[in-house]
N, C-alpha and C positions, 0 to 999 in steps of 0.2 A: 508592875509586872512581877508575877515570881519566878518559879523556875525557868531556865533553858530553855525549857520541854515545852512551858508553854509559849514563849516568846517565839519560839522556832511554830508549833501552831496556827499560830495568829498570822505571821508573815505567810504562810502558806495559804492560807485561807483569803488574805487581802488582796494574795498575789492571783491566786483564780479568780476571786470574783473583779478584781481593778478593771476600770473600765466599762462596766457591766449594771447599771443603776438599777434594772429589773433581778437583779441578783443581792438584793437586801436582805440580810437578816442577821438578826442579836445573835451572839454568841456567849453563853457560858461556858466555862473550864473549871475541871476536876478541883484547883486552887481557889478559885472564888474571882480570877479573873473574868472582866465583861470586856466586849466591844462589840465592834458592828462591823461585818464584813464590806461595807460599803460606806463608808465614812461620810455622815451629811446626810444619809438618806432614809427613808421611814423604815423599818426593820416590818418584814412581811410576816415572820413569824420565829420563834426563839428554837435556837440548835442548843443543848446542852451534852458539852461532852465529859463521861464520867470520869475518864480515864486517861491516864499520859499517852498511851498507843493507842486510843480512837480512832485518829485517822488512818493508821497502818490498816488497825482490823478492817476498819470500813470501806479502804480499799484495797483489799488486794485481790487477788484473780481467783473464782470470777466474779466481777466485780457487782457486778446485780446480785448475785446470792449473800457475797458480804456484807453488804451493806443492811440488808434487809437482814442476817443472821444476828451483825452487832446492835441491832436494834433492839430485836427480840432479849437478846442476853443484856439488856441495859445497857451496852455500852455508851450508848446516847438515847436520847431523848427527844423527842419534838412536842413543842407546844405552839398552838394555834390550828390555823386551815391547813386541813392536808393538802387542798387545793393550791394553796400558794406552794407549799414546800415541792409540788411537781414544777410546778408553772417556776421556779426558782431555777430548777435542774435544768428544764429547758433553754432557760437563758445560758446557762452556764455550758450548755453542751452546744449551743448556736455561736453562740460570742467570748465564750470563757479564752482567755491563751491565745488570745492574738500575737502571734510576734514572741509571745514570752514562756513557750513551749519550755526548751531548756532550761530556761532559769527554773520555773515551777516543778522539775522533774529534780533538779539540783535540790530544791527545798523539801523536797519531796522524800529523798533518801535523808535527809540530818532531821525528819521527825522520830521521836521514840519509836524505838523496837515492840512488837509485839511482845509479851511477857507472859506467860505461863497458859495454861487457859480458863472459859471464862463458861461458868454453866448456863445452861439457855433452855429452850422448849423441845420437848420430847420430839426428837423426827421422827417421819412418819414410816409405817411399814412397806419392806420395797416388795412392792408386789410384782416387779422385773417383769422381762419384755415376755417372760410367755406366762399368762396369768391361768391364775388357773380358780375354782370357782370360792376357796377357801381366800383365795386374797382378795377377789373380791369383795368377800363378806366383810374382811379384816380394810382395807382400804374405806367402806361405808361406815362403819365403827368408829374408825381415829378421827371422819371428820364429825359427823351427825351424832353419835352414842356420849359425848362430851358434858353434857347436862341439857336436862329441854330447861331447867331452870336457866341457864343464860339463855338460850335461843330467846326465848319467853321476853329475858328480859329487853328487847332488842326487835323483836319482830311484830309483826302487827297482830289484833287480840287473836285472830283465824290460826295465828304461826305460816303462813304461808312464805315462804322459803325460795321464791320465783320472784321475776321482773314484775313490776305491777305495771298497771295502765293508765298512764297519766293524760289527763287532758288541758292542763294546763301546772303550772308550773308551783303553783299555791296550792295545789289538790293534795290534802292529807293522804299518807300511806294508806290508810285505812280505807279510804274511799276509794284509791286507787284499784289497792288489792280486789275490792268488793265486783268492782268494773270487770277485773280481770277475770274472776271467776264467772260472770254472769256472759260474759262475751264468747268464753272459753266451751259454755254451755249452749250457749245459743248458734255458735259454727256449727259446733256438730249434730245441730237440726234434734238435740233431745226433746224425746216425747214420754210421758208417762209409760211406762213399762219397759222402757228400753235397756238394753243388756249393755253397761257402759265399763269398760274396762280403764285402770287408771295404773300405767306402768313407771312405779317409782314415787310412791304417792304422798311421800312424806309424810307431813303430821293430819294429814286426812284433809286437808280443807277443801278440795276441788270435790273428792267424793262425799262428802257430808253435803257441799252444797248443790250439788247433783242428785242428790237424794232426796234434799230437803226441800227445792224451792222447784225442783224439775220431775221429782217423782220418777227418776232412771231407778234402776237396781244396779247397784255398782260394787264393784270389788275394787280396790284397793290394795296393791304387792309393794313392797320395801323389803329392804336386807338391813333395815335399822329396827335394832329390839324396842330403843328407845320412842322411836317414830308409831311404829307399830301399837304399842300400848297406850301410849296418849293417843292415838288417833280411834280406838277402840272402846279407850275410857271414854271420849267425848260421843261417839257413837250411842254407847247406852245412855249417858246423860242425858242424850236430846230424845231419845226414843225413836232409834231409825233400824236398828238392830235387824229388822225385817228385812229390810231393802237394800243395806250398807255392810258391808265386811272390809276388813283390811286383814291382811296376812302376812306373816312375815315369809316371803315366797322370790323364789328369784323367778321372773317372768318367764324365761328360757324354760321352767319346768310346767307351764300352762300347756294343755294340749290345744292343737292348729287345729281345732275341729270348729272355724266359722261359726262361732256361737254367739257373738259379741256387735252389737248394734254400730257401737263408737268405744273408739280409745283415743286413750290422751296420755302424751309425753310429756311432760312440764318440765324441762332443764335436765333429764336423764340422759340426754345423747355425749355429752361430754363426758359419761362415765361408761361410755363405748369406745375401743379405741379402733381407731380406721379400718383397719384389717378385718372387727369383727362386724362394719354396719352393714355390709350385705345380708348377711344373715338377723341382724335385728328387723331389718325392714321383712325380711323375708317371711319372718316369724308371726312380727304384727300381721303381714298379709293372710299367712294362716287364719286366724286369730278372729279375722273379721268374717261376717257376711259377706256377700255378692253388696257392692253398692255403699258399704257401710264408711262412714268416715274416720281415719283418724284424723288428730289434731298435737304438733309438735310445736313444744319453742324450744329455740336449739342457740345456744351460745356457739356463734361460730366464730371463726379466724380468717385473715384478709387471703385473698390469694396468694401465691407464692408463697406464702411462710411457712414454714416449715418447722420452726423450735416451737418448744413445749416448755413451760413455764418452769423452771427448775427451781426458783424456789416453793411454790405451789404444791411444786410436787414433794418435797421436801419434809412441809411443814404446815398446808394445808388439807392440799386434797390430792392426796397422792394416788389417783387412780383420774387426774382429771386429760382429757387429750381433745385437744382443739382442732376443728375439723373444716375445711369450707363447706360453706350453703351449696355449691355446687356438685359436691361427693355426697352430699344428701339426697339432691334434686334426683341427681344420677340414680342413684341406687334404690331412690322409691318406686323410681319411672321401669327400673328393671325387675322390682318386685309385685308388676301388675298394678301399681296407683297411677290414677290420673291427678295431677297437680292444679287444684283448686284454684289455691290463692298464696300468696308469699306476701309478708309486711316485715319491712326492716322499720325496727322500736329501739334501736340503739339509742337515743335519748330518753327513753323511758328509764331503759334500763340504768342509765346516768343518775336520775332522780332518785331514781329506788335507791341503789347503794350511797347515794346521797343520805337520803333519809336513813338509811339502816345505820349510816357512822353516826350521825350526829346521835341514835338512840344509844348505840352500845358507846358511847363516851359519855354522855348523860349518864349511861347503867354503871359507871367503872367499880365503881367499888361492889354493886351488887355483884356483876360479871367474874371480878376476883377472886371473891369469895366461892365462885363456883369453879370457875375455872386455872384461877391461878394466872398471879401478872402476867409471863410468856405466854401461857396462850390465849390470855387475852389482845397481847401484842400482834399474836400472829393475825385473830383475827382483825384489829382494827386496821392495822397496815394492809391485811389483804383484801378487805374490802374499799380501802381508799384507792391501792392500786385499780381495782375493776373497775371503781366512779372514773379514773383519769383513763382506763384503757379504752373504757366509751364515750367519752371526749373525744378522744384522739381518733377512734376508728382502728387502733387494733383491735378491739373486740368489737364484735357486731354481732346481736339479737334478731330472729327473724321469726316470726309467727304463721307456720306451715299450716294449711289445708291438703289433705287429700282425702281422696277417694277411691278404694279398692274396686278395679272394671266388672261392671257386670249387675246383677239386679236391677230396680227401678232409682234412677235419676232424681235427683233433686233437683228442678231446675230453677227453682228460685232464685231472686236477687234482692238485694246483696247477698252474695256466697256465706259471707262472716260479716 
């Protein structure tokens, strides 16, 4: 053992996880000291702490932002499944401090003092509780305008940027993603000339393949310069240029003049915040024909809950606001939709950010080179949190059907 600092460490760490065998894992220390927080047992994945004050930075209040901030800034490190190092926390926050509360709080103050500070990933722009349309823009920038060269390297060949549709559990991204788009097409009952409207369209891939295997005419709106121009380039590559537009357009400035066959939402509702989804529904309903369908997947939040992700907001997507399926329901059903179909895919969505970490860890070094260590931290941590948020069922995926009242009925079945 060398220093104090780290002897004091290790007692603190053996003393949380004692008792605790699902609470396995290596430890390295700044000195080159090893051990195992669980003495005897198989070590679930490696904690490496760079620094005498690690545990200080890592916990102090509030405690979920720190932890995740001193990560970004290096001050530790994880190696292995990120899977395990949640399923580790859990044990530790079940069963951790039986009985030995005070002692662990005692050992807790004689670790090293925080020391000076420590540089980390650029945080995000605050676009504060009354937004207005420039932060907007500035909020879709810090996450999406960061390199399509990472997105790229990381996402499926489409870039598609959404929960894919898995059908079993060995179903390639790619195949996945493919399912999703053609499902995505076929709810909203497109037909050769249909007037398809795509709000938030990221790097093109729903309207390209709306255009390309379904023959809609579709446009395409994003507040991403980046998305926009890759999604344009790929447009004239394939020769759809006719049929397919993307713009860099905020949807709100579309005219409600009922023009539009079908729209589609793909994950844009959480960059609406509660207060303004009356008016987005309202909007869409403009937007449509008598009869015409929209189609939403919407990243929503459990009942009751009411926080909003503060380090997300911080340091990923700092315009993101979690909403229930039920303030959606609500607010379509007042905006003249009839409510199709609802599918909760919260294990899809599990998969997917499954598959997107294990790509962007495979990509590390290409990713860094584009985006730089932190934020490449942010995103692989933030995507690991989303895989364990839909395990758990704080977050939940649900894939919306509606239908604006009025015109001629689809009566078909299945709906989607």
């Amino acid at each position: 053992m060398g220093t104090k600092g780290a002897a004091r460490t290790q007692a603190f760490i053996q003393e949380v996880a004692a008792g605790v065998a699902e609470a396995a894992f290596e430890v390295t220390l700044w000195d080159g000291t090893s051990f195992d927080s669980v003495p005897g047992k198989a070590p679930r994945f490696r904690l490496h702490l760079r620094r005498e004050d690690a545990l200080r930075r890592m916990l102090a209040w509030p405690t979920d932002r720190s932890i995740c901030e001193a990560y970004i800034q290096d001050v530790y490190d994880l190696e292995g499944d990120m899977d395990e190092v949640f399923a580790v926390a859990e044990a530790l926050g079940r069963d951790g401090l039986r009985g030995r509360r005070a002692s662990a709080f005692r050992r807790f103050l004689g670790l090293p003092r925080a020391k000076g500070t420590v540089p980390g990933a650029e945080a995000a722009v605050r676009v504060g509780r009354f937004r207005t349309r420039e932060g907007d823009q500035a909020a879709i920038a810090f996450h999406y305008d960061v390199s399509n060269e990472f997105y790229a390297a990381w996402l499926d060949s489409r870039m598609v940027y959404s929960g894919a549709y898995y059908t079993s559990e060995d179903q390639s991204l790619e195949d996945a993603q493919l399912a999703k788009l053609n499902h995505i097409c076929q709810a909203l009952r497109l037909k050769p000339g249909d007037r398809m409207l795509d709000i938030g369209c990221g790097f093109g891939a729903l309207a390209i393949h709306a255009a390309q295997h379904f023959e809609a005419r579709v446009l395409g709106v994003t507040l991403s310069e980046r998305q926009a121009a890759y999604a344009n380039s790929r447009i004239e590559e394939l020769g759809l240029s006719e049929r397919c537009e993307v713009r860099l357009q905020d949807y709100r400035d579309l005219a409600a003049d009922g023009s539009y066959d079908a729209v589609s939402s793909i994950e844009m509702l959480h960059h609406v915040p509660e207060a303004d989804v009356p008016a987005y529904f309202a909007h869409t309903s403009g937007l449509l024909k008598p009869g015409g369908r929209s189609l939403h997947l919407a990243i929503t939040t459990a009942p009751g809950n009411t926080k909003q992700p503060r380090f997300s907001r911080a340091y990923f997507m700092p315009d993101v606001s979690l909403v229930t399926l039920s303030t959606y329901l609500q607010h379509a059903e007042e905006a003249r939709f009839d409510i199709l179909s609802v599918r909760g895919l919260r294990e899809q969505y599990r998969l997917t950010a499954r598959a997107w970490l294990e790509r962007l860890e495979a990509a590390h070094d290409l990713a860094v080179r584009e985006v730089g260590e932190s934020r490449y931290r942010v995103w692989r941590l933030s995507i690991a949190l989303m895989a364990h948020a839909f395990r758990t069922s704080a977050l939940r995926f649900h894939h919306l059907v509606i239908q604006k009242r009025g015109g001629v009925v689809d009566l078909t079945l299945p709906i989607e």
